[in-house]
N, C-alpha and C positions, 0 to 999 in steps of 0.2 A: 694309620688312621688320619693323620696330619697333609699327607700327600693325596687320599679320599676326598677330604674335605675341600682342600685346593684344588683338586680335578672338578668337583662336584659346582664350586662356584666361580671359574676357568670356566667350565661350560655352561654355566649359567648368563655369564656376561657375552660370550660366544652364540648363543641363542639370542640376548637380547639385543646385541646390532645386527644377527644377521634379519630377525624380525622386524626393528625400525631401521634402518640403515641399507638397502638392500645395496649389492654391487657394483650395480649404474651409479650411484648417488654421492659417495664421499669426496670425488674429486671434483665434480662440478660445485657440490656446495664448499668444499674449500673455496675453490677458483671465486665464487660469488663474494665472500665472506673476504678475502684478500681484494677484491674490486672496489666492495663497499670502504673498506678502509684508506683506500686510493680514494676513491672518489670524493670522500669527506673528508682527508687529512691533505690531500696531493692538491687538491685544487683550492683549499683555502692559503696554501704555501703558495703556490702559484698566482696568485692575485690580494696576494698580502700588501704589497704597496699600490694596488689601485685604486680608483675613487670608485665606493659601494654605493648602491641605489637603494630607498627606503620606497615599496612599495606599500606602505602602511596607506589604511584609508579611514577615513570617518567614521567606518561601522566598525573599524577595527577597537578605535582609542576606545568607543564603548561599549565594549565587553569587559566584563569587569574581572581581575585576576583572583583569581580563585585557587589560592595556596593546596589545600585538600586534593585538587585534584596529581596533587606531582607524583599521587603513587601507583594511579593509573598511569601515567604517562614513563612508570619503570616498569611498571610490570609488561610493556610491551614488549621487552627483551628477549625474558621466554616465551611471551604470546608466539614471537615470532617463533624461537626455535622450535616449538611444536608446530606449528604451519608448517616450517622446513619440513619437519621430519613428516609431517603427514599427507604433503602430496606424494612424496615420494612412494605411500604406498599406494598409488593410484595406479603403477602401472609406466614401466619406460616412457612409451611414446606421453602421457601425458605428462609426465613429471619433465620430459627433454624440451615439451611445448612451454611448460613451464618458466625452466631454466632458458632457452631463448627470450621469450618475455622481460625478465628479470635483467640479462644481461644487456637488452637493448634499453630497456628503463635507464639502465644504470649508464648508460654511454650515452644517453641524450640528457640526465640531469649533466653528468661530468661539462659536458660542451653547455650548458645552460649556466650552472658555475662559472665556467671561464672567462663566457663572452657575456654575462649578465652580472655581476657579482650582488648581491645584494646583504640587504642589514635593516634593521631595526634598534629601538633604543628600549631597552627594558626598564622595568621600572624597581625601583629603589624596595629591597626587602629591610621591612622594619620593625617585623614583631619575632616574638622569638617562640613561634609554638613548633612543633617538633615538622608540621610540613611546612612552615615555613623556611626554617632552618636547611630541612633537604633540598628545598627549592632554591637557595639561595647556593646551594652546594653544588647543583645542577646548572646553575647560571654561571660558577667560577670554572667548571671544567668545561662550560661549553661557552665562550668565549666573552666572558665576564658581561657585562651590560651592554656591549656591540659583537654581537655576535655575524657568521657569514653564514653563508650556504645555505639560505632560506628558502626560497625558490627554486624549482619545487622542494615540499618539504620532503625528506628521509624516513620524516616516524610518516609520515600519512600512507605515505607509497605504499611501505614496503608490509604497514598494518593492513592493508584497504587487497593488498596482491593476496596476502596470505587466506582472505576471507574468500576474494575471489577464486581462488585456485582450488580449494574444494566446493564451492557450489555447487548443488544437485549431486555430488558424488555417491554411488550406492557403496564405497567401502568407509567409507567418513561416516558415523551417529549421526543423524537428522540435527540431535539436539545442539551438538558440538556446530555443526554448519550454524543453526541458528545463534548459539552465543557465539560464536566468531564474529558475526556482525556484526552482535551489538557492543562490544570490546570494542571491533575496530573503531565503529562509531564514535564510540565513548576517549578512545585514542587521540582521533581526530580533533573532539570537543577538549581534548586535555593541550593539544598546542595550541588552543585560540586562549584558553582561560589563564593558561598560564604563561601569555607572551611570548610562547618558542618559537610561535609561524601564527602568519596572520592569512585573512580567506584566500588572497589569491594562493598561498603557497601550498594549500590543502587544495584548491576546486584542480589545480594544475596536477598535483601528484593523483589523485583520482581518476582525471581523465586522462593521464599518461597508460593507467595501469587497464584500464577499460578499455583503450585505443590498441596497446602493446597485445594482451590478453586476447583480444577480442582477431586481431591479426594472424595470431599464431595459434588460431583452432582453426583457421581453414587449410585446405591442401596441407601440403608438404613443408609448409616455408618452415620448419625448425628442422629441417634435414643439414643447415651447417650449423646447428651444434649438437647434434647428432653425432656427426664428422668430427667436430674438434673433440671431445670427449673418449670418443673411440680414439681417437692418436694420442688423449694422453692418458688411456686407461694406463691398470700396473699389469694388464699386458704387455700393452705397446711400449712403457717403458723399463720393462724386464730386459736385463742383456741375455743374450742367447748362451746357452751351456756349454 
């Protein structure tokens, strides 16, 4: 009865990645997911002792910070991981157009980090209501009141790609495509309110994802990572019998 019951939910979890998860899909989102953490952790080590640029502007100081919003701005955590998982049921070729996009995003913020470094100065958390407190928890783990890697920002990107990646989709809910947007939006609005990125670092991440996106739906051009994907399926890296 005991070995029933383990087969029974064994093949239940077996059905549910091979339903959100398909074949194509778990190595490139690894490969994404290990980039993004290069990209955000590697490059702030990398220009740790240079001098950082405050692209901060006049419209920026007044926006007023808006503690409430810092639980929007976790929940886009999973927002993303469901966008991950949900182009993927789009279909290879879209989901590879996809993951091209993503990948080149991520290799022109990297180089925009390097040779750009920039920063801001946060502002002093001083009440102690429960989002304030998260908020002040999110500023210690994400580089105390001078924080880097603002430009372009990460949460707007990678929020703004997820929205766009299912637009018009016929296997995506209508409804799910229309709150994706308004999340992301709302996302967007959560790093101006709460000092994480100011406009230029949101208009820049937007139009990366629109330019990148918008590139990789004509012809062929994600045919090399198409290529790299297929060389490191767990085909490709199966040793031979």
């Amino acid at each position: 009865m005991e070995k029933s019951v383990k087969k029974v939910q064994g093949n239940g979890l077996k059905a549910f990645l091979i339903r959100w998860i398909p074949s194509y899909a778990p190595i490139p989102l690894i490969c994404i997911l290990l980039l993004n953490s290069f990209v955000y952790s590697g490059s702030s080590i990398l220009t740790r002792s240079r001098f950082h640029y405050d692209l901060t502007m006049g419209i920026d100081r007044a926006v007023p910070l808006v503690p409430g919003f810092v639980w929007i701005y976790l929940l886009a955590f999973p927002f993303w991981g469901i966008g991950y998982l949900l182009v993927a049921q789009r279909g290879k070729d879209m989901f590879m157009r996809f993951v091209a996009a993503d990948i080149t995003i991520h290799l022109i913020v990297l180089a925009i980090f390097i040779l750009l470094p920039t920063t801001n100065i946060r502002p002093a958390i001083t009440g102690n209501s429960l989002s304030e407190r998260m908020l002040a928890l999110v500023y210690q783990l994400d580089g105390g009141r001078n924080p880097s890697n603002l430009f372009p920002s990460i949460h707007c990107y990678v929020s703004w790609l997820c929205w766009r990646s299912i637009r018009g989709s016929r296997e995506i809910p209508r409804w799910y495509q229309r709150f994706s947007l308004v999340f992301a939006i709302l996302i967007v609005i959560s790093t101006q309110v709460l000092k994480q990125h100011y406009i230029v670092d949101a208009a820049a991440a937007v139009l990366l994802v629109e330019l990148c996106w918008n590139f990789y739906q004509k012809k062929e051009r994600h045919r090399w990572a198409v290529w790299l994907f297929e060389r490191l399926s767990l085909k490709g890296l199966a040793r031979p019998a």
